[in-house]
C-alpha positions as CSV (number, residue, x, y, z in Angstrom):
1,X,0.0,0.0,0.0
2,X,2.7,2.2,1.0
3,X,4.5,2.0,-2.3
4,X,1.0,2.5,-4.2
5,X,0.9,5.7,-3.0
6,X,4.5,6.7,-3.4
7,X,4.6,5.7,-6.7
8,X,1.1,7.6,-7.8
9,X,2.7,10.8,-5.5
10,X,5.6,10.5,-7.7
11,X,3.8,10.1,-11.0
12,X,1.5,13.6,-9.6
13,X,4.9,15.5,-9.6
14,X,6.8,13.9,-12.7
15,X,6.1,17.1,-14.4
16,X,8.0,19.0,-12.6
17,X,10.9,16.5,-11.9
18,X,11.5,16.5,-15.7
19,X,11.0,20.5,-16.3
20,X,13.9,20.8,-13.7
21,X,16.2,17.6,-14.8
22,X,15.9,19.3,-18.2
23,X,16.8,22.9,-16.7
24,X,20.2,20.8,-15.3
25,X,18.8,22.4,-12.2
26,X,21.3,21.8,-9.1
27,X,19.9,19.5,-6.9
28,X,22.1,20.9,-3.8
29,X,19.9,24.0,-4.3
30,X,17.0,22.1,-3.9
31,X,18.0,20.3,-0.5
32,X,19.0,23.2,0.9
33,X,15.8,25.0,0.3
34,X,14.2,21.6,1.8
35,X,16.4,22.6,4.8
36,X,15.3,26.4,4.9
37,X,11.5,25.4,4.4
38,X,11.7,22.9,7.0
39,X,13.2,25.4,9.5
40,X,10.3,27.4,8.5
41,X,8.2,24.6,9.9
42,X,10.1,24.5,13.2
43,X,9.7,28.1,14.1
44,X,5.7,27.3,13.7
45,X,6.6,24.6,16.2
46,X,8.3,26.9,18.3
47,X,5.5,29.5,17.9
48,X,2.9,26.7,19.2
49,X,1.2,26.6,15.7
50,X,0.7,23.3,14.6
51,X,-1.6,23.8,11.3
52,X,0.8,25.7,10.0
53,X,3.9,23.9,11.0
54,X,2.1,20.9,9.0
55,X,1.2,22.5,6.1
56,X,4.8,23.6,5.9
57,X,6.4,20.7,6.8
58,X,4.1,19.3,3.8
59,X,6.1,21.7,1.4
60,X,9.3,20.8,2.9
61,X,8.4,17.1,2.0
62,X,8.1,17.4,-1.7
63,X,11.8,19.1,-1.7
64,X,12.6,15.4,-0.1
65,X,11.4,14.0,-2.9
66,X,12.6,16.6,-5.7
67,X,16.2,16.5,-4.9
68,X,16.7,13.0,-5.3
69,X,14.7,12.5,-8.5
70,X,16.0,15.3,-10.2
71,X,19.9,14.5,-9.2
72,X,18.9,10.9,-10.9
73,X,17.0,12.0,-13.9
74,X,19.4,14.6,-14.9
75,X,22.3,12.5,-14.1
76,X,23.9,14.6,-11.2
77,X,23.8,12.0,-8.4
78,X,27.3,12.3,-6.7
79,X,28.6,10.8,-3.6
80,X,28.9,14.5,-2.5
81,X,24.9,15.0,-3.3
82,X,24.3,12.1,-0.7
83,X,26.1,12.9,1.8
84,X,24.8,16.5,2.0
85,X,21.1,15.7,2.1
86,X,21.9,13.1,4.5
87,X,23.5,16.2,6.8
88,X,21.0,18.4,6.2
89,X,18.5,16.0,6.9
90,X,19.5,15.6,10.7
91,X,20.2,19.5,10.7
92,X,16.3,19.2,9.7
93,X,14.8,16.5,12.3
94,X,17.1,18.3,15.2
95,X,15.1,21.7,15.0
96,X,11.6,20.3,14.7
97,X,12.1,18.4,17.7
98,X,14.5,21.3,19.4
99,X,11.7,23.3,18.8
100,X,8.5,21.5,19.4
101,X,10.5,20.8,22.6
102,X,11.0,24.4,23.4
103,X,7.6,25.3,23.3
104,X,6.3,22.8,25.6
105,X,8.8,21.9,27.7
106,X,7.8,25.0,30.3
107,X,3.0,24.2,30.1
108,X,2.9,20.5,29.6
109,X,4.2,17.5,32.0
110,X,8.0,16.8,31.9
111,X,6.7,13.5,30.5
112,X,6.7,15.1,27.1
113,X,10.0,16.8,27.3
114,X,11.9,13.4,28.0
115,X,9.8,11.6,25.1
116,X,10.2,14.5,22.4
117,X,14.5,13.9,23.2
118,X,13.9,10.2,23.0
119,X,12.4,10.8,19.3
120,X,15.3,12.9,18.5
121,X,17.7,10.6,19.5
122,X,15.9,7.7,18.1
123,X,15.4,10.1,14.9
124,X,19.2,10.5,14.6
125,X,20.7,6.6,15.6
126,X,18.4,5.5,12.8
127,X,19.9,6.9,10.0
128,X,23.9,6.9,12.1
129,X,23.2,3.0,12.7
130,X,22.6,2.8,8.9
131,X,26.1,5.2,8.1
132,X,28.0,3.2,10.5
133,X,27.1,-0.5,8.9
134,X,27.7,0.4,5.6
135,X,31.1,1.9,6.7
136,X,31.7,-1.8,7.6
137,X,30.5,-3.3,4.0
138,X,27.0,-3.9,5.5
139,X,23.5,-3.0,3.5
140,X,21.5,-2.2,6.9
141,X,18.2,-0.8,5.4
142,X,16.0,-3.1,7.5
143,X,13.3,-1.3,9.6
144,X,10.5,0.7,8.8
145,X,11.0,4.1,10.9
146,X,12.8,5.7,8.1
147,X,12.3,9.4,8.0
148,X,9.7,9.8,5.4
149,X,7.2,7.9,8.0
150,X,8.7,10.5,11.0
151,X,7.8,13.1,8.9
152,X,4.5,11.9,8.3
153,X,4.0,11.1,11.5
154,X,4.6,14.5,12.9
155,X,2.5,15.8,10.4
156,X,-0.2,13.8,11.5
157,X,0.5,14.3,14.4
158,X,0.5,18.1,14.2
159,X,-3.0,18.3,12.3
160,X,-4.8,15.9,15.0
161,X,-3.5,18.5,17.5
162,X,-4.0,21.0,16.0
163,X,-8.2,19.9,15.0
164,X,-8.8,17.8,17.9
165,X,-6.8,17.4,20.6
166,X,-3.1,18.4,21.4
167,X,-2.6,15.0,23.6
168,X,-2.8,13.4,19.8
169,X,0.2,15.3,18.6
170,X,2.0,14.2,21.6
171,X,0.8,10.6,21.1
172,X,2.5,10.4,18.2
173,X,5.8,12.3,19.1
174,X,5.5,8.8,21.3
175,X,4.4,6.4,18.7
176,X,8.1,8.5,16.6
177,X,10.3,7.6,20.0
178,X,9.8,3.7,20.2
179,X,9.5,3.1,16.7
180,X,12.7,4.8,15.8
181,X,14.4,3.5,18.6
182,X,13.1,-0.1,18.6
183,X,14.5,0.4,14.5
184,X,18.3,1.4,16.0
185,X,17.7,-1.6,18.3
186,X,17.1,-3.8,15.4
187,X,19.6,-2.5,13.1
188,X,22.4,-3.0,16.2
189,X,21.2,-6.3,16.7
190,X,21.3,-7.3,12.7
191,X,25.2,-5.6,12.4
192,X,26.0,-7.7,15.7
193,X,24.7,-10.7,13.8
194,X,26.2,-10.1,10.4
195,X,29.6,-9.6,11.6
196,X,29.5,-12.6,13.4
197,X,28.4,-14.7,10.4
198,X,31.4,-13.3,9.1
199,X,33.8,-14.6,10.9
């Protein structure tokens, strides 16, 4: 189901991934507007407003996408390319939670303080767990908390709070803590395994 929709969301935006592969268009430039739009996002965090830190963080999404497509498609993937949106990435994920943590940290239960870190954390060993296999000749892709789900999450998240209730949004700040750390977990565990099948 998952890939269904990624593959018709990709198909919605083709149009545009071929008008900029034609243009040669930098696909740096478009990661690091990802990156500006997505700190966008976490000042509306900061600011308590989660409708608009969604909608945002919606935008900041299809940059996700864009970058990647239009490095392949115009055949300006480089090993640079990856490593940058992989850095900016964090850079990301590190002020949403920074700020959503700022926010509330002083009017809700210290409760939600220690589990917004705990996502971050978990946020971050998810994709270092992955860098730090394949530094060792592994392929560790295994788990499902990869950060396109995060995001979604959090913009989920942020809409239920913002419509319904705000004990939704930090319900899933929850649900983002043990799945991405039960994915780290996992990914440890698989690299423990691995190596010692190697030997």
């Amino acid at each position: 189901m998952a890939n269904w929709v990624e593959k018709r969301y990709l198909e919605s935006l083709n149009s545009l991934i071929d008008y900029l592969a034609r243009l040669k268009f930098n696909p740096n430039i478009l990661t690091s507007l990802g990156l500006l739009i997505t700190l966008l996002a976490a000042v509306f965090f900061l600011l308590g407003d989660l409708l608009w830190a969604a909608i945002v963080l919606i935008i900041a999404g299809n940059f996700d996408i864009l970058d990647g497509q239009v490095a392949r498609r115009s055949n300006q993937v480089t090993r640079f390319g990856a490593f940058y949106d992989s850095v900016l990435d964090r850079y990301a994920e590190i002020m949403l939670f920074l700020m959503i943590n700022l926010h509330y940290s002083s009017s809700v239960p210290y409760l939600i303080s220690i589990i917004t870190w705990l996502a971050l954390a978990g946020s971050i060993l998810v994709s270092y767990t992955r860098a730090r296999a394949e530094s060792l000749g592994l392929n560790c892709k295994i788990g499902f908390t990869q950060r396109p789900l995060r995001i979604i999450l959090l913009i989920v998240g942020a809409l239920a709070g913002h419509f319904f209730n705000i004990n939704i949004f930090f319900a899933c700040l929850a649900v983002i803590a043990i799945l991405a750390n039960y994915t780290a977990i996992e990914r440890i565990v698989y690299v423990y395994k691995a190596l010692k099948e190697k030997k």
